[in-house]
Each structure stands twice: as C-alpha cells, then as structure tokens.
VOGU-3710 file (C-alpha; in Angstrom, 3 decimals, decimal comma):
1> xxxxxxxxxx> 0,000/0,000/0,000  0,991/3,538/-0,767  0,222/6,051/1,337  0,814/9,808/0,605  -0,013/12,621/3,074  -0,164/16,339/0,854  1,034/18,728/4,340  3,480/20,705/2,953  5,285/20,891/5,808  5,086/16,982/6,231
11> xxxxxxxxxx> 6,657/17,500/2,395  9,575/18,991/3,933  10,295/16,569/6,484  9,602/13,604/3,954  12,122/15,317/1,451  14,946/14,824/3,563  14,157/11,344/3,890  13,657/10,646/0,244  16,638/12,521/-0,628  18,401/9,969/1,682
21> xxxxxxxxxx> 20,329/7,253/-0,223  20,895/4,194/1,185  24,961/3,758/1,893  26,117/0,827/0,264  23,768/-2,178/-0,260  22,567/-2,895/2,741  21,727/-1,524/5,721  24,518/0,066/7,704  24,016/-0,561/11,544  27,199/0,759/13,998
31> xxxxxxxxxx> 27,048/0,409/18,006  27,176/3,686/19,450  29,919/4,249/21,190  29,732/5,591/24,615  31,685/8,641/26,285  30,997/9,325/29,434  33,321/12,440/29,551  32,625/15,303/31,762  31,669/17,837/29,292  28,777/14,865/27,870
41> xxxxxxxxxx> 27,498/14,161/30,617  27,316/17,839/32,150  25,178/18,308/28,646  23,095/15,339/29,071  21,866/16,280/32,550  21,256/19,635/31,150  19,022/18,018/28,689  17,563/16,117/31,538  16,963/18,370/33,639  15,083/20,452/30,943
51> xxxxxxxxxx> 12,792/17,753/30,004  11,993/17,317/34,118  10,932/20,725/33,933  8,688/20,386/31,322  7,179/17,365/32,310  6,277/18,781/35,832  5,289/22,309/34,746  3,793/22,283/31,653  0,315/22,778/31,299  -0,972/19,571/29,614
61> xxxxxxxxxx> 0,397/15,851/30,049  3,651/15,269/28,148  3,712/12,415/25,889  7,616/11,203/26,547  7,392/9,741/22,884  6,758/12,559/21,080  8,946/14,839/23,399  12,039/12,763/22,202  11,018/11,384/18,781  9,536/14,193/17,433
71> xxxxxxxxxx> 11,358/17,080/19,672  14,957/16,188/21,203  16,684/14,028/18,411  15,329/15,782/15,390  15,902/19,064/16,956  19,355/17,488/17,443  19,905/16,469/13,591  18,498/19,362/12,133  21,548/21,204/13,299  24,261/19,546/11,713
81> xxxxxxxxxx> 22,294/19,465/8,375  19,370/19,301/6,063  19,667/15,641/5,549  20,294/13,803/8,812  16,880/13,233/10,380  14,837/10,765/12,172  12,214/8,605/11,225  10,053/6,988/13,626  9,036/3,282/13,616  6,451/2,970/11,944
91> xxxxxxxxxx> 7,880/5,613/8,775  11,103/2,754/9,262  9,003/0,144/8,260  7,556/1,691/5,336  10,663/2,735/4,169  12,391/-0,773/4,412  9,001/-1,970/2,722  9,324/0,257/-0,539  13,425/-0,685/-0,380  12,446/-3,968/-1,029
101> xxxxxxxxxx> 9,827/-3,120/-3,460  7,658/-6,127/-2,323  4,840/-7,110/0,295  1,459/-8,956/0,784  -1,751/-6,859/0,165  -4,170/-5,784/-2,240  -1,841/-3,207/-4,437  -3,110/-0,001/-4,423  -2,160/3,973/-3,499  -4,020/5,117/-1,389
111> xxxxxxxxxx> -4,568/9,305/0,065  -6,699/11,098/1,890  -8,603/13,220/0,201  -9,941/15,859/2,548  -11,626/13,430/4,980  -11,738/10,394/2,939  -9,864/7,589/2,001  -9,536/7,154/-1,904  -8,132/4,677/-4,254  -5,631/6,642/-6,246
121> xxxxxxxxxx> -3,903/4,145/-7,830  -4,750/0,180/-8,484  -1,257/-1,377/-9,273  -1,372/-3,422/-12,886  -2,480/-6,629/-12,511  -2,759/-6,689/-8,329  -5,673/-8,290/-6,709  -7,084/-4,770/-5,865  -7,138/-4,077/-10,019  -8,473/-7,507/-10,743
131> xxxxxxxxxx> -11,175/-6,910/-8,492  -12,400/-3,805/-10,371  -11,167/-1,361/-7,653  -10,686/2,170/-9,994  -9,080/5,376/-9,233  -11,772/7,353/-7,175  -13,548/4,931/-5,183  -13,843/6,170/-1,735  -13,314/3,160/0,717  -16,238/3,212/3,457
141> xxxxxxxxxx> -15,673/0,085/4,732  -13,082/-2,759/5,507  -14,462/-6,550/6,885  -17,137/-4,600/7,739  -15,465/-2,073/9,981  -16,292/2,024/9,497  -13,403/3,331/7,955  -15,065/7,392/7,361  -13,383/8,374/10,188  -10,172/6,996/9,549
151> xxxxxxxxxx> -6,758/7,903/8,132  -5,308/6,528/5,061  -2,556/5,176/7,228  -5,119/3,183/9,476  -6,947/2,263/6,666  -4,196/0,843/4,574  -3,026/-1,204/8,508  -6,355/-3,378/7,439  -5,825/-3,977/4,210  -2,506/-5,040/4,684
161> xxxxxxxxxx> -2,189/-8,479/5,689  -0,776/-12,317/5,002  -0,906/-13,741/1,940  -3,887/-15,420/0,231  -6,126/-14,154/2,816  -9,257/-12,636/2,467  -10,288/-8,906/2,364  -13,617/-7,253/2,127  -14,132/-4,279/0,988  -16,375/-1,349/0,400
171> xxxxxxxxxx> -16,565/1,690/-1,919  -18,437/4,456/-3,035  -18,395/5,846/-6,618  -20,181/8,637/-8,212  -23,455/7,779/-9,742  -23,112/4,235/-8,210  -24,793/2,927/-5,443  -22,270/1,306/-2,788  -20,094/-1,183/-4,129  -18,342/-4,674/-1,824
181> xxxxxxxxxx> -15,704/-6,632/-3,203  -13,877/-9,912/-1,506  -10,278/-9,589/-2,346  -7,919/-11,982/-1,653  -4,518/-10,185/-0,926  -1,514/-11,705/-3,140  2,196/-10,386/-2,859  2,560/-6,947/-4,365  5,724/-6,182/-6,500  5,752/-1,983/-7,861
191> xxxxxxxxxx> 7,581/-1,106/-10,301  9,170/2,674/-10,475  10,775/1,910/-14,010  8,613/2,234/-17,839  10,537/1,743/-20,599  8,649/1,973/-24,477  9,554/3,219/-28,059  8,872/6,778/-28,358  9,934/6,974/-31,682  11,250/3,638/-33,904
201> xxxxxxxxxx> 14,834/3,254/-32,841  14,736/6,017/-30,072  13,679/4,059/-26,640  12,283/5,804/-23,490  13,195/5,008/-20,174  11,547/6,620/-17,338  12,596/6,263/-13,597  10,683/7,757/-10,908  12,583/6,730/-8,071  15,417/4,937/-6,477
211> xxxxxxxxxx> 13,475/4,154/-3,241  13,183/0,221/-4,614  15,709/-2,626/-4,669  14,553/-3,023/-8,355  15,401/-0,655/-10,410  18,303/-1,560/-12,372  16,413/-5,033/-12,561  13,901/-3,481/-14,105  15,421/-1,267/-16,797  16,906/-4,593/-18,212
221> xxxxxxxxxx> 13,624/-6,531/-18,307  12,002/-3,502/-20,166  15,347/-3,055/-22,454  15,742/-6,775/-23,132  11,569/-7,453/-23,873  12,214/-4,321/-26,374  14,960/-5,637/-28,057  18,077/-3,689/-26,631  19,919/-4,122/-30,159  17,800/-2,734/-31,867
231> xxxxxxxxxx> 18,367/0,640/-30,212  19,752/3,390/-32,737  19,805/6,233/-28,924  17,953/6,178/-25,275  16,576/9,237/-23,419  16,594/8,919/-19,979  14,094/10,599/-17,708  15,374/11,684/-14,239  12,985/14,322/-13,736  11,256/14,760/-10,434
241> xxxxxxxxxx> 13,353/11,817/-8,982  13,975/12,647/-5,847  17,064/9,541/-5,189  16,774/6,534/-3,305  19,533/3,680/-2,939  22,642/4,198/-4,138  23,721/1,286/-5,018  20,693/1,246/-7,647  22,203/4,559/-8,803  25,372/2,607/-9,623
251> xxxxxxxxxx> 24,131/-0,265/-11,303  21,784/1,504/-13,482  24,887/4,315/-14,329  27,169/1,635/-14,525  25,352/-0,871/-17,125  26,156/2,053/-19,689  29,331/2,983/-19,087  32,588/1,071/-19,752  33,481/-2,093/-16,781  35,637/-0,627/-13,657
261> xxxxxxxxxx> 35,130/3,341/-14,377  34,332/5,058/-11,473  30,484/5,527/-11,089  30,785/7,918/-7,497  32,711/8,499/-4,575  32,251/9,190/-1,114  34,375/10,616/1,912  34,143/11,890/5,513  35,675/12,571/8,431  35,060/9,079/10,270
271> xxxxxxxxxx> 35,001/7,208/6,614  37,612/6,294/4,448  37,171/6,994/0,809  35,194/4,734/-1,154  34,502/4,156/-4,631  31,639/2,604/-6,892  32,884/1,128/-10,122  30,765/0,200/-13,095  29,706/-3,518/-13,812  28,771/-2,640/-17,971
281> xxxxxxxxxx> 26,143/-4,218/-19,982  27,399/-5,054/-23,351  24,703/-4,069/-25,266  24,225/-0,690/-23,534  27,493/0,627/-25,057  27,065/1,508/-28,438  24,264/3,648/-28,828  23,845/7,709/-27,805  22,291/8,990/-24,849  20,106/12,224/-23,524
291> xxxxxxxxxx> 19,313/11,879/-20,008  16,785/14,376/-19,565  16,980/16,643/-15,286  15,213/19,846/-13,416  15,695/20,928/-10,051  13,840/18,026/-8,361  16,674/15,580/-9,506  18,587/14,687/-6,467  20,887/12,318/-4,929  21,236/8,691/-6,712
301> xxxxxxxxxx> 19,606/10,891/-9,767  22,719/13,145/-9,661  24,909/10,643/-8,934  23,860/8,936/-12,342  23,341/12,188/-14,553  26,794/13,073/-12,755  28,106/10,371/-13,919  27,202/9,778/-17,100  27,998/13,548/-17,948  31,802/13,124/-16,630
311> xxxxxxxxxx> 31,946/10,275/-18,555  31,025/11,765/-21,621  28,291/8,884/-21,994  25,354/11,013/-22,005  24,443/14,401/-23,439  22,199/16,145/-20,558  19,095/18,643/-21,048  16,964/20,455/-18,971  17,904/22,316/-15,539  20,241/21,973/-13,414
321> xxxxxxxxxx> 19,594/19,823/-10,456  18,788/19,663/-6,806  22,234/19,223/-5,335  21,757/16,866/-3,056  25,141/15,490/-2,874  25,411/14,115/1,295  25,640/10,567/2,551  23,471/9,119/4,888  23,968/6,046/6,950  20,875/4,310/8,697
331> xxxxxxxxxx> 20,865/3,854/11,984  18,841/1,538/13,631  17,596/2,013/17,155  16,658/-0,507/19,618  12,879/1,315/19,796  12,403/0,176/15,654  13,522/3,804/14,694  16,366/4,836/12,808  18,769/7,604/12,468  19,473/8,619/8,891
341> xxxxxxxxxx> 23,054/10,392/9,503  25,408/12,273/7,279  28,575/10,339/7,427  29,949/11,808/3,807  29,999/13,939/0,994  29,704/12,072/-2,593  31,961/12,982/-5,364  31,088/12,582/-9,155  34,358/10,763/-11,291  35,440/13,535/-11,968
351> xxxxxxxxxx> 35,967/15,177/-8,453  33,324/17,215/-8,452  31,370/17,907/-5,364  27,280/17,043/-5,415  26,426/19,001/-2,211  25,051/23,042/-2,921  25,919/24,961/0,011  22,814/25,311/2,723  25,528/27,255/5,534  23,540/30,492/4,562
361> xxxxxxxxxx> 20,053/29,939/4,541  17,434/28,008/6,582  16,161/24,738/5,693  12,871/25,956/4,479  14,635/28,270/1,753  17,161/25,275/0,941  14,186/22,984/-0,384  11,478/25,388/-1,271  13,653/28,244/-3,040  16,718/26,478/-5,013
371> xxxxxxxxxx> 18,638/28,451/-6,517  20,030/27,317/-10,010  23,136/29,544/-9,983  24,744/27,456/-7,362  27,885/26,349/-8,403  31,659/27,091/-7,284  33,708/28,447/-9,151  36,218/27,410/-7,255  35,642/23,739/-7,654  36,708/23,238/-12,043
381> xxxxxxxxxx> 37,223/20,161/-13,134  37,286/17,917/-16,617  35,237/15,439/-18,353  36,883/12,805/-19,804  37,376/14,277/-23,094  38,073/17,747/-21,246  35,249/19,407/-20,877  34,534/21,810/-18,300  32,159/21,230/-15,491  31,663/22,668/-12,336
391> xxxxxxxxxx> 31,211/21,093/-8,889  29,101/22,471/-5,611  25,594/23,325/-7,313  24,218/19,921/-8,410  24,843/19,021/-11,788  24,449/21,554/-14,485  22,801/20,120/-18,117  25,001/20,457/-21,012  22,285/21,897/-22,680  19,415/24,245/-20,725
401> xxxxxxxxxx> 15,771/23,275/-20,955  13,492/25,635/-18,878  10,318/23,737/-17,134  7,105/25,545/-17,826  5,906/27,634/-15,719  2,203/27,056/-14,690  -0,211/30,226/-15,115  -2,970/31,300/-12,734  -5,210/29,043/-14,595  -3,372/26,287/-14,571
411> xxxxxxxxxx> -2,332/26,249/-11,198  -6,040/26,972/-10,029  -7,130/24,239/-12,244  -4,339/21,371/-10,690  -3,959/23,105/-6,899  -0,742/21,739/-6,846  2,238/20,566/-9,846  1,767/17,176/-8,661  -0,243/14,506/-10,898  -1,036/12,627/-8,054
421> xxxxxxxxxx> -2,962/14,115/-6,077  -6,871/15,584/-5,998  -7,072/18,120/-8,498  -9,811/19,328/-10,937  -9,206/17,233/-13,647  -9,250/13,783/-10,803  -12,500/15,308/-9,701  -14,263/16,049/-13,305  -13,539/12,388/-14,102  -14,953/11,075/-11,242
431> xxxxxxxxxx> -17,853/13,002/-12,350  -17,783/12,182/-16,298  -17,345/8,439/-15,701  -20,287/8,679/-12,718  -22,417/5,297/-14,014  -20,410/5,030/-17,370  -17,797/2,535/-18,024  -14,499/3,354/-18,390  -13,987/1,948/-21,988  -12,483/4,767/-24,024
441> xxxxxxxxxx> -9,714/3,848/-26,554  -6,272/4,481/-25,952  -5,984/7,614/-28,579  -8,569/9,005/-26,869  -8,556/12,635/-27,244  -11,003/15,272/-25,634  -13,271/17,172/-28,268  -14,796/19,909/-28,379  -17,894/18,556/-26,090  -15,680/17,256/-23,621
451> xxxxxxxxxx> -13,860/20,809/-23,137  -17,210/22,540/-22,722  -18,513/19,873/-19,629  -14,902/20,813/-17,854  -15,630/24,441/-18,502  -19,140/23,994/-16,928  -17,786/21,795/-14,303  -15,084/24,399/-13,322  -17,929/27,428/-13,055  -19,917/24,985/-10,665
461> xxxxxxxxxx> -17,143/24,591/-8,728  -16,649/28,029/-8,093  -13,045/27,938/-9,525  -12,156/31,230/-10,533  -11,107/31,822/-14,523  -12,682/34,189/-17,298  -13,662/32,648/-20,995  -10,214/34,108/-22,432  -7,971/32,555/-19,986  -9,922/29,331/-20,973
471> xxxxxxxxxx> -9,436/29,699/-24,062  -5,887/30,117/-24,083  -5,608/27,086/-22,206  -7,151/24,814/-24,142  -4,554/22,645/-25,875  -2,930/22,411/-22,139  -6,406/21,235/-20,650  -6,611/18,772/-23,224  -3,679/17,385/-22,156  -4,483/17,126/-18,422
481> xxxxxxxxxx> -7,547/15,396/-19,511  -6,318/13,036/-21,870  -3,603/11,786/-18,811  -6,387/11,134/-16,577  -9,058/9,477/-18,769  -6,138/7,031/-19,489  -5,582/6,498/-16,524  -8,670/5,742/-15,501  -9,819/3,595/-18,911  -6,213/1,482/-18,698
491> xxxxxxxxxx> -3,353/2,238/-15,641  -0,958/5,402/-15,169  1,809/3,581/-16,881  -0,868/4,184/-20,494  -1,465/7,585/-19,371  2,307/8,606/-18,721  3,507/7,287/-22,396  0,620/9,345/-23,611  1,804/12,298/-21,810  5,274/11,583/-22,650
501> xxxxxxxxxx> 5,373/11,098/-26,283  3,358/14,439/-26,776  6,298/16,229/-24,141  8,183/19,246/-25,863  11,407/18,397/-23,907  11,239/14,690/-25,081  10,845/15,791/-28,434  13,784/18,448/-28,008  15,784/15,374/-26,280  15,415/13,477/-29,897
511> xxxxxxxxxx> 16,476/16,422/-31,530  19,461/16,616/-29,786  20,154/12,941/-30,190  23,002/13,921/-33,175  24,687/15,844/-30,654  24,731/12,871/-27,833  26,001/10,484/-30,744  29,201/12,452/-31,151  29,340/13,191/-27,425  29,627/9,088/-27,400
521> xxxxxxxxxx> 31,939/9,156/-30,219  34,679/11,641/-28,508  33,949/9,261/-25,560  34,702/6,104/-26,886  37,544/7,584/-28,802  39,091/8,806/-25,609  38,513/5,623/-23,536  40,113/3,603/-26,444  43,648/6,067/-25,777  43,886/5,312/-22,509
531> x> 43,908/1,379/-22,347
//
C-alpha cells in the first residue's frame, strides 16, 4: 500500500528522507559508542533536567514519545544538516518496505482526500485491479469495519495483511450505489521503471525513483523485452526523482558505461574513501544517450546524470539539479527507529562535489527556493574528453531546458504541480465516468464537447477563470484530460507514455540525439587512448 499525506510541511520533512540514499547495499548498523566524559554528561543532565521541567510544569500531560522522537533528536539532527533526520518506527518500516519493493496486500495507493480515504492508484495486474477497484472509489468500509473516520494510514493497517487471505471491501463511486468486493490479498511487486519506443529506434526510459531494490532489474527486463539491439539512442528521464539507494544509482549508471570506471565516490571525516565502479552491460554501449533533469533531480539521480555527464556517456538537457550530494547512513535504534546520519559527501568521477551549500540559509529556503546559480567556481574540473564542469551546485545540463511555468489558470485548475494528487481534472472524471464505463480507446482525445462539460464543471465549482484565460488554455487542458481518462480507462503507466510522447522536452531530447552520438563518439575515442 501507498500512502501519501499532501502537508506541505510533512513534504519537507519527507524530502529529507527521500533525498536519503541508502549507503552501500545494505543496511549500515554501527554500536554507538559511549563517552561518558565530563563535558557529555554535564550536557546530558542539562538536557535532563530540561525535560523534568517540562514534564512537571507544563500545562498539559507530556507524551515522553513525542517529546524525544519528534522534539529532542530531530531538533538534534536538524543542526548539523538538512539531511540527517529521524524517522520513527512505523515511517522505518515503510521505508524498508518500498526498499524492497515487495509485500502482501491488495496493491493499491491510497490518500486522503480531505476526509476520505480514496483509491488513487490500483497497481497493474494486483488483486485490488483484478477486483475492479478504480481510481476514485472512496473506501467506506473494511471486513465490515467504518473506515469514514479513519486515516489513510489506518486504513491501509487493514488492508494489509498475510498472503492469500481474504479482504472485504467497500466503496463508493459517483453515480453508483455502494459497491463490496472480496479480495484476496496476493504479494505486491511496484515497479518505479517504464521503458517503451517513443519513436522507432529512439527508446524511453523513465525512472521515478530509487526508493526500490529493483530498479536496475527493471530497466533490463524492459530493455531486453524491447529488443536492446535494436536501439539506434535512449533518453533517460530523471525528472522529479527525488534519489533513493545508491547502489541502484550505480548499477543503473554503470550498465552504460565502460566495466571498472568510477560511477561515485564518497568521503568523511570518520570514513575512508570509497569508490563505486561500473559492472557494464554489453549491449548498452554503443548507442547515444540524452538523459533528460530539473531541479527536483537529487541524490542517486545526480549521482547517475553526474556520472554519465563526466563520462562523456550522455548528453544532458533540462535544468540543473537539486544538489543533493550528502551521505546518509541508517541507523537503527533498539525502539524500531532509525537515524538517517550524514557520514559523507559524494563525489562525481570527476571530483566534483554534489552538495550546494545550505551554511547560509534556513532549511525551508534550501528545499522550497533552489537556486540554479549554485555552483563554485572554485571547484573546475574535466570530463573525460576535457570538458569543463563545475562542482558544488548539483549538476548543471550540457544543454538548458526551462520547465514551464504554470499560469494562474493552470495552477487553479491542478492546486498543486503534482499529478497525483486531488485536483480538478481527478475530480471532473470522477464526475464524467459517474455510471459510465471506463472503456475509451487508448488515442482518446477530448473534443470539443468534452472541453465545454470541464468548462461547466469548473464554473460549478466556483473555480475562478474568465472565458479568455480558458481559451488560451485549451490545448494544455486537453492534455491534463487526456492523462487522466487514461488512466482511468487502462493504468498510469498508459497515461504517462501518452503524456510523454506528446512532451516538448522529449521531443527536443530526440532532436538533440546527433549531438549525444558524437558526445559518445569523442567518448569512446578517448577511452580507447587510454587502455
């Protein structure tokens, strides 16, 4: 089960998390080591001492829990930097849950939306989609238990459970009257990876995360069902992925560069260096690349753009990326918490450092407000072929795509950038399809009709727009329409290639495939000088 929780300020917290890789891979566990020097333990019973206070004086009960999981060791991290952090037992159990990319359940994303649970997302070919659970059903009920006054983290506790056991469950859906299905819960693999043929010879590989132990697996199923020699150039899609494991990072970097060249590095003060080498795929070496990055590219993302880029292997476009360039270790606790600390700094091949500086600025401004014009000067070094790149900032695109910006319309009309959550579009579907079946074909495209019930729709909703600025938005509404008619007549995976093969940056990306292919040339040429 996925569960997502849209609190900004929950965002924040979950960023540093996600923009945690994994060091090495596995999970790094050290014994702390105890110093029971003067100066420690005069701070300790200050710390003590405080929390006595508290406890005896303050006006309400103190829960000791929260006081130290959510208040003393956070409060602690957040003051060496905007990575370390603490997650709590039950967030360390998801996390080790999506790691391993499997588990026993129905298969399905779930959300609140204001004070319901909703189906966001049936995974392809789970029990949950083979029992005709859609996007939009609001779950009412679970073996018969009230679930309208629970959260989606509660809720998704009971659907969870052990294999080929039962589940019953109930929905509502507009212009249907209340719908109970017996599921019985099967193990649940995701997938993060889509690969297809945007073009004949060009392939498309999309990775939304590192977070699972799959990805690399992945990319070579979808390469190898596709036919992997018969690729003439690959664009890789990194945008909006946050990181995840490193050692994912490396394996899918390292299938397309050459065996044994340096992938990443890492060093710190209580780590000696190490470095990740590549373990190459033959048939990933001879054709051109574009690996396509914005700002919300980070970690094992930048360490594979990075990468690729100092290697001359790939020809970059779009923005220049997060900068998320710190190491952190997990720490388990003996409580089922962990500490996620910052043990090192990684280093692309080349010697460049990941990490933008955050010494200046609070954490707020370091992950709401990035800056793109981040990187030292100070820190020059050289591709392989002798290019000049710049460390400090994140990793800056050999060539510069701006994202679109979203108008007032637009962003009234989504609420927020993000596809996957409640927004207009999710809510005039669930109103179109109210007692229709969800049987459009898959070049669906919204007419002319179509436009004028979302217009109508919008003006009952009280959403705020004039005629013109309609208008002007029409090609972009059909668009957001098309993606989530898909969706909900196939799965997302239809609905993203959709979106994808119409995407002006994709389309630049195979434009500037001519320019990756000599990129690869100069790079094989001056890999072949140095053996």
């Amino acid at each position: 089960m996925k569960i997502r929780n849209t609190g900004f300020a929950v965002l924040i917290v979950a960023a540093s998390v996600l923009l945690a890789p994994v060091y090495g891979p596995g999970i790094r566990a050290r014994a702390a080591s105890s110093n029971t020097g003067d100066d420690l333990d005069k701070e300790m019973r200050s710390v003590m001492d405080a929390y006595s206070l508290v406890e005896k004086n303050y006006a309400d009960p103190v829960n000791t829990e929260n006081a130290f999981y959510r208040g003393v060791i956070p409060g602690m991290l957040h003051t060496l930097d905007p990575h370390s952090n603490f997650v709590d037992p039950a967030e360390y159990q998801e996390m080790q849950r999506k790691m391993h990319a499997q588990y026993y359940g129905v298969g399905m994303q779930i959300i609140m939306d204001g004070p319901k649970t909703v189906v966001m997302e049936p995974f392809i070919g789970s029990p949950a989609y083979k029992a005709g659970l859609r996007r939009g059903d609001w779950i009412t009920s679970v073996d018969g238990h009230n679930c309208t006054t629970l959260d989606s983290g509660e809720v998704a506790n009971m659907l969870r459970g052990p294999k080929d056991t039962q589940v019953t469950i109930t929905v509502k859906r507009e212009g249907s009257d209340p719908i109970t299905v017996t599921v019985t819960r099967g193990g649940i693999e995701t997938s993060v990876v889509n690969t297809f043929w945007v073009k004949p010879g060009i392939a498309f590989v999309n990775v939304e995360t590192f977070e699972a132990s799959n990805v690399s697996r992945d990319v070579d199923n979808g390469l190898r069902k596709m036919g992997e020699d018969h690729v003439d150039g690959l664009i890789l899609d990194l945008r909006g992925n946050l990181g995840g494991l490193v050692n994912e990072a490396v394996a899918l970097a390292g299938r397309f560069l050459h065996d044994q060249q340096i992938v990443v590095s890492h060093r710190g003060r209580a780590e000696q260096e190490q470095v990740f080498r590549a373990q190459a795929n033959p048939l990933a070496q001879h054709y051109p690349m574009v690996v396509l990055v914005n700002g919300q590219s980070a970690s094992a993302s930048e360490i594979v753009s990075g990468s690729l880029q100092d290697h001359d292997r790939a020809w970059l476009l779009g923005e220049t990326t997060f900068g998320k360039g710190l190491v952190q270790a997990q720490f388990p606790l003996r409580e089922g918490g962990a500490l996620l600390l910052t043990i090192a700094h990684y280093y692309t091949p080349s010697g460049r450092l990941i990490q933008r500086d955050y010494t200046h600025q609070s954490f707020w401004d370091y992950y709401s407000h990035h800056d793109t014009n981040t990187q030292n000067p100070q820190d020059v070094k050289a591709t392989d072929s002798g290019r000049k790149v710049f460390g400090g900032g994140g990793i800056t695109p050999d060539e510069k795509y701006p994202s679109v910006k979203y108008s007032i319309f637009q962003l009234r009309a989504v609420g927020r950038t993000d596809l996957d959550v409640p927004n207009t579009f999710y809510r005039f579907a669930n109103h179109y399809f109210a007692g229709r079946k969800t049987d459009l074909p898959v070049d669906w495209q919204a007419d002319n009709d179509t436009l004028e019930q979302y217009r109508s729709y919008l003006k009952s909703q009280n959403v705020t727009f004039t005629d013109e600025e309609f208008d002007a938005n029409r090609d972009w509404i059909r668009s957001r329409l098309r993606w989530e008619f898909l969706f909900r007549c196939f799965d997302k995976s239809t609905a993203n290639r959709a979106q994808w093969s119409a995407d002006p940056e994709v389309q630049k990306a195979i434009e500037s495939m001519p320019k990756a292919e000599a990129l690869l040339k100069e790079a094989q040429k001056t890999y072949a000088m140095r053996q």
